[in-house]
VMD Tcl script that draws the C-alpha trace (Angstrom):
set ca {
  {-73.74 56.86 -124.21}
  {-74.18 60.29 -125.24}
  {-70.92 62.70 -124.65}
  {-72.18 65.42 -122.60}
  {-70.94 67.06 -120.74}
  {-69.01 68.12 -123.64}
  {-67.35 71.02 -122.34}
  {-64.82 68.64 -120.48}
  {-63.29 66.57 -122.92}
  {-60.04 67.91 -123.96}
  {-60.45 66.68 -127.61}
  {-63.49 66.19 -129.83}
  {-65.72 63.02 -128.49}
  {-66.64 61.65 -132.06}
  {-63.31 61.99 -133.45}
  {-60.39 59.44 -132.81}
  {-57.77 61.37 -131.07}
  {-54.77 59.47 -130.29}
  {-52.34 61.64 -127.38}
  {-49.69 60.87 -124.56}
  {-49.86 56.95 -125.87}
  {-53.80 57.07 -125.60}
  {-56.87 56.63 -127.75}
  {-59.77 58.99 -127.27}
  {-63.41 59.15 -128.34}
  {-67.22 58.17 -127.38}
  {-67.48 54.43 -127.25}
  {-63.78 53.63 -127.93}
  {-63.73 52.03 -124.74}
  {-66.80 50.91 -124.12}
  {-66.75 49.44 -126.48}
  {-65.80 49.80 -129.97}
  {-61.70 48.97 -129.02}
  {-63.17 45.77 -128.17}
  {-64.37 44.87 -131.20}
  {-61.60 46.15 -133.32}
  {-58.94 44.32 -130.85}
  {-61.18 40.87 -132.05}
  {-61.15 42.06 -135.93}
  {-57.37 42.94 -135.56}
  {-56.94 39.42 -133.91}
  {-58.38 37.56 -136.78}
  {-56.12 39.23 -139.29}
  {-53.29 38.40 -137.12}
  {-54.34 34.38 -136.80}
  {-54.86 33.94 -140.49}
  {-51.87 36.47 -141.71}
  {-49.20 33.95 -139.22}
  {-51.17 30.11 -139.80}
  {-53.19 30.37 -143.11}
  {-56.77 29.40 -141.25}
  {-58.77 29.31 -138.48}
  {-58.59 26.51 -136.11}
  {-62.07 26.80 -135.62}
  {-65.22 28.37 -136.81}
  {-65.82 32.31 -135.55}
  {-68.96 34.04 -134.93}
  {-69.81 37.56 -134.27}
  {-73.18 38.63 -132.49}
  {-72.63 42.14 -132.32}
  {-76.40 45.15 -131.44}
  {-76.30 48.42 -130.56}
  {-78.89 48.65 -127.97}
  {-77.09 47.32 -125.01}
  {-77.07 50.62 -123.39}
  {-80.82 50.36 -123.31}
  {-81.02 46.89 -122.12}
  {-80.69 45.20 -125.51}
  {-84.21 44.52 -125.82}
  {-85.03 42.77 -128.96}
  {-81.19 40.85 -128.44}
  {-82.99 38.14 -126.41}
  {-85.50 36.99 -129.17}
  {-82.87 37.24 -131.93}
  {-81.19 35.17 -130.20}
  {-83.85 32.17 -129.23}
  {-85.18 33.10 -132.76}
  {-81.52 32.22 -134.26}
  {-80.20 29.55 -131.38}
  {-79.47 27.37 -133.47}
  {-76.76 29.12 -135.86}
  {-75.42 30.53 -132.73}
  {-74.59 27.29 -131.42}
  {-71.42 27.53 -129.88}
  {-68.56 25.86 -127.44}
  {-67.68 28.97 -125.84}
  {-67.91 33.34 -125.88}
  {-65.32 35.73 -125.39}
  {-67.50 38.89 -124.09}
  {-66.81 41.98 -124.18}
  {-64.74 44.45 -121.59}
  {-62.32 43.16 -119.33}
  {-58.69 44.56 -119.55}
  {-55.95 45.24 -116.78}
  {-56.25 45.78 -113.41}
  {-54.74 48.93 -111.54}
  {-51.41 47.16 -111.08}
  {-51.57 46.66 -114.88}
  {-51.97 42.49 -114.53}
  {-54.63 41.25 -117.29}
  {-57.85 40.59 -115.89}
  {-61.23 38.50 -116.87}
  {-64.39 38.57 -115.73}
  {-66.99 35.65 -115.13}
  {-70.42 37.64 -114.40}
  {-72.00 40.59 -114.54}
  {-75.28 41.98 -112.00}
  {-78.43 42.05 -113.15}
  {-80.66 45.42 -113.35}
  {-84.18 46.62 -112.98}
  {-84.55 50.41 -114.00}
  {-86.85 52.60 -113.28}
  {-88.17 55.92 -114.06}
  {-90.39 56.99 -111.10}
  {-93.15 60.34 -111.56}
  {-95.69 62.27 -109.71}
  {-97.84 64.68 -111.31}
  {-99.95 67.13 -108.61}
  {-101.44 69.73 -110.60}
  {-102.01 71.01 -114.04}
  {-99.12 73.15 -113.93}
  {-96.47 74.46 -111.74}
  {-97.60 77.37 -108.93}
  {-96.21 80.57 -107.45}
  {-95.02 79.13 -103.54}
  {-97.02 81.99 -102.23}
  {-100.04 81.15 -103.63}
  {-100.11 77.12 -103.65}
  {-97.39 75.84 -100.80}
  {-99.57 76.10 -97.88}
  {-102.80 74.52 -99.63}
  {-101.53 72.56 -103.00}
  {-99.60 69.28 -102.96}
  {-95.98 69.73 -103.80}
  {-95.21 66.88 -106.55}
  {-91.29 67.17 -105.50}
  {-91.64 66.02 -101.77}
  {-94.66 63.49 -102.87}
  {-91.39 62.10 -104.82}
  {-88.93 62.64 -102.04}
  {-91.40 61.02 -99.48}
  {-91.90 58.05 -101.63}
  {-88.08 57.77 -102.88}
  {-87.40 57.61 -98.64}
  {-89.24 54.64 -98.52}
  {-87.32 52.22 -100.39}
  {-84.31 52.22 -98.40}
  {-82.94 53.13 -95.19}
  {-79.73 55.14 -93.94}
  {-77.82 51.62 -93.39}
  {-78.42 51.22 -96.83}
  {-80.70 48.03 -96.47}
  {-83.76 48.26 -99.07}
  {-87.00 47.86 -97.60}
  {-89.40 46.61 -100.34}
  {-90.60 43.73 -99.27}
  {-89.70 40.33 -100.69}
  {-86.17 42.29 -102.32}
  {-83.69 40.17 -101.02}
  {-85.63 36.64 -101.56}
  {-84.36 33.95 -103.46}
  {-80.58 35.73 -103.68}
  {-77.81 32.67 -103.82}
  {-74.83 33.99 -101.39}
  {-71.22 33.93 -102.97}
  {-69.68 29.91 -102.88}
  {-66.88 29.29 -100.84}
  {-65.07 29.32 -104.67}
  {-66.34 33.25 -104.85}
  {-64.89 34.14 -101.95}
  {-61.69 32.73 -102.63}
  {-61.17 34.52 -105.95}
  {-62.35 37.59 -104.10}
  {-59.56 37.64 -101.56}
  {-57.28 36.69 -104.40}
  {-58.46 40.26 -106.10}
  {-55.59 42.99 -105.68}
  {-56.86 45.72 -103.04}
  {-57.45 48.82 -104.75}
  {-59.94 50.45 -102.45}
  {-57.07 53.45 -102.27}
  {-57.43 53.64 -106.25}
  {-61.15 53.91 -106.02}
  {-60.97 57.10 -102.85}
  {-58.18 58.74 -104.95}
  {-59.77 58.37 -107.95}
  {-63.02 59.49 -106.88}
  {-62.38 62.10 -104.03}
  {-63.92 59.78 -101.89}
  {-63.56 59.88 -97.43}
  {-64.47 56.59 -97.18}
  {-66.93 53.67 -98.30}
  {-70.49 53.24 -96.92}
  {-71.58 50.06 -93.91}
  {-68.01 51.31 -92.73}
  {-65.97 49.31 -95.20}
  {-62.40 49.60 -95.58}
  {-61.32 47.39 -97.90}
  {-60.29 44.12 -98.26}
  {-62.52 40.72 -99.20}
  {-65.88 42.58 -97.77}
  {-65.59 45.79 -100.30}
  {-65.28 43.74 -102.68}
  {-68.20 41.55 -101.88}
  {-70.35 44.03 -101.11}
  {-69.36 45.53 -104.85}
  {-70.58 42.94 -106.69}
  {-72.54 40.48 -104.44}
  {-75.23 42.56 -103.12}
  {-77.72 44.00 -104.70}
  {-78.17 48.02 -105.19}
  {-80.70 50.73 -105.19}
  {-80.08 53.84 -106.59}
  {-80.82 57.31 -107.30}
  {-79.10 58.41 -110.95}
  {-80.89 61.45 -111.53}
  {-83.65 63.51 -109.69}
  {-86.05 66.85 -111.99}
  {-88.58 68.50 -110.70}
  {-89.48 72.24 -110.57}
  {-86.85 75.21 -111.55}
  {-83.57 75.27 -111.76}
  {-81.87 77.83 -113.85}
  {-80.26 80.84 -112.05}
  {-81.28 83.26 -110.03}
  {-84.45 82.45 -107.67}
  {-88.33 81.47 -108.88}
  {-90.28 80.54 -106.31}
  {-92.03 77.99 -107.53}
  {-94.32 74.83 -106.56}
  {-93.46 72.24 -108.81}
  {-96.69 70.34 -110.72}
  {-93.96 67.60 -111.88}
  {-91.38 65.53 -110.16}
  {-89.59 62.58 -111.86}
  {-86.75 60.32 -110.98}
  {-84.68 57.63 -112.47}
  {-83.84 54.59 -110.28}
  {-81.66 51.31 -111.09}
  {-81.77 48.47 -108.58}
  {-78.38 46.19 -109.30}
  {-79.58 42.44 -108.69}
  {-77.03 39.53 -108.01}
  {-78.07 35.92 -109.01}
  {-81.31 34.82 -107.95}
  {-83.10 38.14 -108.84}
  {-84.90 38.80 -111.83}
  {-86.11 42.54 -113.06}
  {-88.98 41.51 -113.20}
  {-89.94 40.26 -109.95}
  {-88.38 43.47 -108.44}
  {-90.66 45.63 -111.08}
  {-93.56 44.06 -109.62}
  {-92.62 43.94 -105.77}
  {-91.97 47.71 -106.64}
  {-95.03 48.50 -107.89}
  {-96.87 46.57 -104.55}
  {-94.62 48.44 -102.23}
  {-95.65 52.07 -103.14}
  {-99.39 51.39 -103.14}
  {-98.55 49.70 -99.24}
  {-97.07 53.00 -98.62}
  {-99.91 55.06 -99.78}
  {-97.85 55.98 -102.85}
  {-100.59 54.86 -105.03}
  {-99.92 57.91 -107.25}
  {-96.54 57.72 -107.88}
  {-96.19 56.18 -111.58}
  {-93.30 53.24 -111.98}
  {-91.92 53.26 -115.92}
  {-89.68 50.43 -116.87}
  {-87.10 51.73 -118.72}
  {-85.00 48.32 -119.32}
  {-83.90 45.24 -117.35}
  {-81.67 42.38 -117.49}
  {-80.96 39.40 -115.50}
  {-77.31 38.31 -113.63}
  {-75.13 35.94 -115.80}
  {-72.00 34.31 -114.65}
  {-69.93 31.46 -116.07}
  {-68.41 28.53 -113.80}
  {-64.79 29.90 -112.48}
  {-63.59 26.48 -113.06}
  {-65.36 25.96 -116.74}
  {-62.57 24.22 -118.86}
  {-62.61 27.80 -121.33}
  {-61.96 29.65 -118.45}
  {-59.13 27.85 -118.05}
  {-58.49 27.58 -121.83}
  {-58.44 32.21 -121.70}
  {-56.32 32.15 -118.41}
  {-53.39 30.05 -119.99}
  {-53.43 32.61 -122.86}
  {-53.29 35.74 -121.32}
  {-50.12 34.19 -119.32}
  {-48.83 34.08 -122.41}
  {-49.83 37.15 -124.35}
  {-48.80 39.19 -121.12}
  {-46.10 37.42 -119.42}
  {-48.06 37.29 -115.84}
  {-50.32 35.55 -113.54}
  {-54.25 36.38 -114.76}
  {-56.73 38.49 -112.20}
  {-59.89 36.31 -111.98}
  {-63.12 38.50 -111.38}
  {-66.41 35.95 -110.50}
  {-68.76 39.03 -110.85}
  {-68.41 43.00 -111.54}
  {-70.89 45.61 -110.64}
  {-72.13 46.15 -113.86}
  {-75.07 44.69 -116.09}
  {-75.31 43.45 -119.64}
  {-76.98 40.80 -121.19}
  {-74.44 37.95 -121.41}
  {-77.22 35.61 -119.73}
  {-79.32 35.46 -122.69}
  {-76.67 33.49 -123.83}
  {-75.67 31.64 -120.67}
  {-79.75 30.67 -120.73}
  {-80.44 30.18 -124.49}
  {-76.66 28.65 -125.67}
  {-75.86 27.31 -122.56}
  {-72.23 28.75 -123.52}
  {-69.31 29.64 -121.32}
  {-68.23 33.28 -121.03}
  {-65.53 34.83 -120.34}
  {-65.40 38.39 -120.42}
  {-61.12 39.90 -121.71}
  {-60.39 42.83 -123.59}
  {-58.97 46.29 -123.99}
  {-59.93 48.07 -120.74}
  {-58.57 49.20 -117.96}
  {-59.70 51.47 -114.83}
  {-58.68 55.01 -115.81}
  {-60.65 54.02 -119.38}
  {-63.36 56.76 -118.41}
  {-66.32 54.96 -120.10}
  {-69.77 56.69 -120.30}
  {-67.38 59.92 -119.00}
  {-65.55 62.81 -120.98}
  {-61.71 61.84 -122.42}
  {-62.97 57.95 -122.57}
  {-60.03 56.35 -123.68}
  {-57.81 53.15 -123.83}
  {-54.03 52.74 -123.94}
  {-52.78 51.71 -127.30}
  {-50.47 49.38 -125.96}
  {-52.82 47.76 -123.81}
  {-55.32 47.03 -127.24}
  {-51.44 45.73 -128.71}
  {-51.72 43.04 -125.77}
  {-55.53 42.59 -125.32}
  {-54.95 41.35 -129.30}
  {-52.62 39.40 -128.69}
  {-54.28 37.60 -126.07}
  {-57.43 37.09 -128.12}
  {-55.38 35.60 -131.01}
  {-53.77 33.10 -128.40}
  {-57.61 32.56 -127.56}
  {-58.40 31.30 -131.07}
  {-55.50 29.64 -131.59}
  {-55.96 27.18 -128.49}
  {-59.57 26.51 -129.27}
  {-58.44 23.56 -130.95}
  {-57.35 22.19 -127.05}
  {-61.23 22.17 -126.14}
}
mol new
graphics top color blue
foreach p $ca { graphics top sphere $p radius 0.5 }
foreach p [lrange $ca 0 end-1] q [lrange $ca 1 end] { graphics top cylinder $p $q radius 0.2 }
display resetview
């Protein structure tokens, strides 16, 4: 991600800075600790027992943060020296009570840049706003259509095919420390939206149902002072989290049908990127293979996580490899990724190393 704003880190963003028992920079959390805490673990493996126990492959792109798209065909192209018995993904970490955690899936995503264009060029107020189209509330008019004040998205067809949580979900979900306190501190936050409070429901709602969202919104001026201005331009970029049982795709096009219904015919949809849900069976045998080495790398009972909010595309390899994946690391929630001062805690990469070595060592049980 890029580093701006760049006036509010408190060290330089593309230079290692290591303070108060902390590593900062761009990407050393998400996620270039990761892959060092791997590299690190190898040495360590092969410095204590001579050899691998099994054989070790790396896939590693750098276009995930635009939805990895030529990763999918590289990897059907090249299936078969990828074969594999299991993944360890990237991310994962500790929880806020500092107990190791793993995750098992991640959301899918369907993003969207959304833009009007009403005249040639932008138009003094006086002149245009009683008798010109303003290309900013053609925008905001369409935007209100996709979803309503409860939050419930109203494109039609959104919420087919979606596969509720299992009874095994919801289990590991109430198992999940609360740390709806964390996230309102953290984030200067009153509350949560539906009226959540906490508990098993905030945390379902977080990663079992699916999102639409506004991340950004340009259109006419904004500098100092006052222009008064009717804008000829309007643009917005949308994601729309999916949970199993979505594809991008299928929400692209059900989109696209929904603004014409609404008469928003004009209104031009640009995919910027997609990627489908992935998740991994919570009682896979390397699932329970990672969780029996973490208790032993950090000395205490493992935080299982069936899904987080977030996207990537581990299913291209859930699809194609039919591989298990489990998703432990270097992270943890004050890590600050795609925000100034990223950063991880060196002794947290000491023990997210550890654990992966412990990973590679038990292969040999599977």
């Amino acid at each position: 991600q890029p580093p701006e704003p760049l006036e509010l880190w408190d060290s330089p963003p593309w230079q290692l800075t290591r303070r108060d028992g902390k590593l900062y920079a761009r990407g050393v959390g998400d996620d270039k600790g990761h892959i060092e805490c791997r590299l690190s673990a190898l040495d360590a493996v092969k410095a204590v027992t001579g050899s691998y126990p099994c054989r070790i492959k790396f896939v590693i792109e750098g276009e995930e943060e635009t939805s990895s798209v030529n990763l999918e065909s590289f990897v059907v192209s090249h299936a078969e020296k990828l074969k594999a018995d299991a993944c360890v993904w990237e991310f994962g970490g500790v929880s806020h009570e500092g107990k190791p955690e793993q995750y098992l899936g991640l959301r899918g995503i369907c993003y969207v840049e959304l833009s009007v264009q009403t005249a040639s060029q932008d138009a003094h107020s006086g002149l245009g706003g009683s008798i010109f189209a303003n290309a900013a509330w053609r925008l905001v008019w369409a935007l209100n259509t996709l979803k309503d004040q409860s939050e419930y998205i109203r494109i039609p067809g959104f919420y087919d095919g979606i596969k509720p949580p299992s009874a095994r979900d919801m289990e590991l979900l109430a198992a999940l420390p609360d740390d709806s306190e964390d996230l309102k501190h953290r984030y200067g936050l009153k509350g949560f939206l539906k009226g959540l409070t906490g508990g098993v429901e905030l945390r379902r709602e977080t990663v079992f149902v699916p999102t639409c969202t506004i991340c950004g919104l340009t259109s006419g001026y904004q500098g100092p002072g006052s222009k008064t201005v009717l804008p000829a331009r309007a643009s917005a970029k949308v994601d729309f989290r999916l949970v199993p049982g979505q594809d991008p795709l299928d929400i692209l096009a059900k989109l696209r049908q929904h603004l014409e219904a609404e008469g928003f015919s004009d209104v031009e949809v640009n995919y910027l990127g997609g990627e489908r849900p992935g998740r991994t069976d919570p009682d896979d045998p390397f699932v329970k293979l990672t969780i029996e080495a973490a208790r032993e790398a950090y000395g205490s009972e493992v935080v299982i996580v069936p899904m987080v909010g977030g996207s990537g595309p581990n299913h291209v390899f859930l699809d194609t490899l039919k591989v298990p994946i489990v998703s432990a690391g270097v992270g943890y929630p004050g890590g600050q990724a795609h925000a100034p001062n990223e950063n991880i805690v060196i002794d947290n990469f000491r023990t997210g190393t550890k654990h992966t070595a412990r990973i590679i060592e038990k292969m040999k049980e599977l």
